[in-house]
ZAMARGU-4260 file (C-alpha; in steps of 0.2 Angstrom, whole numbers, plus 5000, padded with zeros to 4 digits):
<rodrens>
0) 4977/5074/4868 | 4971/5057/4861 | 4955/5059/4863 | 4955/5077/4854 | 4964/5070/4839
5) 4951/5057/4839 | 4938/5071/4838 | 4944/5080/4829 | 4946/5096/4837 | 4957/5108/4833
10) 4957/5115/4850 | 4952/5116/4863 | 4953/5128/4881 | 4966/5126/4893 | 4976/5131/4907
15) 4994/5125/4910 | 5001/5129/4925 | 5019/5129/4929 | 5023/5125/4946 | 5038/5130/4954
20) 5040/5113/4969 | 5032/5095/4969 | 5024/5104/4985 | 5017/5117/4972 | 5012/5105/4958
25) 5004/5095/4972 | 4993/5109/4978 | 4988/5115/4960 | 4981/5096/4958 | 4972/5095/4975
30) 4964/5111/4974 | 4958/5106/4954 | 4952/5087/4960 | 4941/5097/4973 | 4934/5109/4962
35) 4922/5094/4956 | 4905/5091/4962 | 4905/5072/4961 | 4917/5069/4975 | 4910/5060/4989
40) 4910/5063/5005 | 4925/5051/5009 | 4934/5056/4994 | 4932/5077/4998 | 4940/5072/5014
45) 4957/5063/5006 | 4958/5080/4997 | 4956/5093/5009 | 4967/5084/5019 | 4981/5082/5006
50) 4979/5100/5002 | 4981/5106/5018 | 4999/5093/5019 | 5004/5102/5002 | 5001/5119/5011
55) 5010/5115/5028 | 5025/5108/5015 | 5027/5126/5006 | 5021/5136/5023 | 5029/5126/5036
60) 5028/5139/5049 | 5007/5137/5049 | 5008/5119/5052 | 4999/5115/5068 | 4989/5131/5070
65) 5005/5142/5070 | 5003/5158/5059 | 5014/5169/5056 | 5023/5183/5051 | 5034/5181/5034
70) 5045/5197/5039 | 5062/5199/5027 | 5055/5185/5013 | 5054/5191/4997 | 5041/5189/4985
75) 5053/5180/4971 | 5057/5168/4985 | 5050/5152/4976 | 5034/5151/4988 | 5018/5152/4982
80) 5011/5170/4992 | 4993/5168/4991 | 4992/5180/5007 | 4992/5198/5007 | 5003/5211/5015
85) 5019/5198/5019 | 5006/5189/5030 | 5004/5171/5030 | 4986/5164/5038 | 4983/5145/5044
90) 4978/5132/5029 | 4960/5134/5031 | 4960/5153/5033 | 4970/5154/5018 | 4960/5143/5008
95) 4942/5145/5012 | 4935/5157/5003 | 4942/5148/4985 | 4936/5134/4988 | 4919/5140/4994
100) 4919/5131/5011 | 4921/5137/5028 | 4935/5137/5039 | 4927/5128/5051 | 4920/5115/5038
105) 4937/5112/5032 | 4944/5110/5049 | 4932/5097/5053 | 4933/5088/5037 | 4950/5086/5038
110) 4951/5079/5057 | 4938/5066/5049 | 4952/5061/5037 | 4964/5060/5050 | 4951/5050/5062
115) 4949/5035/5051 | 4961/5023/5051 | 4970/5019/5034 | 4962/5001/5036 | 4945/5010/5038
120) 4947/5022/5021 | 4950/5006/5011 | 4935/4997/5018 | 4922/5013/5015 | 4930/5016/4996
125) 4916/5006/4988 | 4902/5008/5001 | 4887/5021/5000 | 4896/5026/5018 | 4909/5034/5010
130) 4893/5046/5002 | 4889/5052/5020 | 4898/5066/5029 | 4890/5062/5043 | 4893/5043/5045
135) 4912/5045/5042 | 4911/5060/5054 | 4903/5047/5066 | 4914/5035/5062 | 4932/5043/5063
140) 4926/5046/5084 | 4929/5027/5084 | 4945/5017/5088 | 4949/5006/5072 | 4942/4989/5081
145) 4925/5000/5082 | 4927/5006/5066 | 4928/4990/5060 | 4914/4983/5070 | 4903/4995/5065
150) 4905/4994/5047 | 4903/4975/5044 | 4888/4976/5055 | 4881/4990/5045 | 4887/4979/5026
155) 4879/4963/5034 | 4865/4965/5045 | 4851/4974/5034 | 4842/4979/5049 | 4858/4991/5053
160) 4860/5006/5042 | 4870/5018/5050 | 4884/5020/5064 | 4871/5024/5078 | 4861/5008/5074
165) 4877/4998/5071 | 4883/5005/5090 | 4865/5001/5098 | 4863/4986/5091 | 4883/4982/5098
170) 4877/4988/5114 | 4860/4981/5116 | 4868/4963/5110 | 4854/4962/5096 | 4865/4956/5084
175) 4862/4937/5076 | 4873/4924/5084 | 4886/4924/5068 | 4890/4942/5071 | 4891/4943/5088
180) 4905/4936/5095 | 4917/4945/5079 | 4911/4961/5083 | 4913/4957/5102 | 4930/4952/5097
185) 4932/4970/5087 | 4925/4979/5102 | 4934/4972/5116 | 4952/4969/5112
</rodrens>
């Protein structure tokens, strides 16, 4: 608002929601943050993930992979029915299509989430890792000693750019002297 009164508009379009939980306001906000294109990888990942807690919350009987039937609820029941025909369909099913993606992309974005440890997210924040699907899908694979291993060798060591490098170089033992006995302190305890 305090930037419209600074410009000077006297409107301006908008859409206000009302939700009926936190669990519902939560998933009104996920589904928005995702709708943006300059997301990164790491950051599409968080989302999907928290969207699919929000939706577990308000459809708890789809949590895990279990769908199903909503027999006797009523529609003024307080839950958000995005289903047809009283059926309720796992988070990614259910979700897909509006957001653009597929199941099986959502599915595997969101075990990526899950497969880095919460050190390991903060660590990739500011790194041009957290652009690359594919390195956090590489990464989340990894225990958290490997994950953070690999990423200091790939921030410090400009010949290693990626997890594969950063594994074969840990492997080979063609790291420089200063690196390799932390990462073989990482790797093996």
């Amino acid at each position: 608002m305090a930037a419209l009164r600074r410009l000077r508009w006297a409107e301006t379009p908008c859409r206000i929601k009302t939700a009926e939980t936190d669990a519902d306001a939560r998933l009104d906000e996920v589904m928005e943050n995702l709708g943006r294109q300059e997301l990164s990888a790491l950051d599409r990942c968080r989302h999907l993930w928290e969207l699919k807690q929000a939706w577990e919350e308000i459809h708890p009987q789809t949590a895990h992979g279990k769908a199903s039937s909503q027999k006797g609820r009523k529609a003024g029941s307080g839950r958000r029915n995005l289903t047809t025909q009283n059926e309720v369909f796992g988070f990614a099913k259910a979700n897909a299509e509006a957001l653009g993606l597929s199941r099986r992309t959502m599915r595997r974005t969101v075990a990526i989430w899950e497969g880095l440890a919460p050190d390991m997210r903060e660590h990739l924040l500011s790194t041009s890792q957290a652009r690359k699907q594919a390195e956090l899908k590489a990464l989340s694979f990894l225990s958290l000693k490997q994950q953070l291993a690999v990423l200091k060798l790939i921030l410090t060591n400009e010949d290693v750019r990626n997890v594969a490098g950063a594994l074969l170089a840990l492997d080979r033992g063609t790291l420089p002297s200063r690196l390799k006995s932390d990462c073989a302190r990482c790797t093996n305890s």
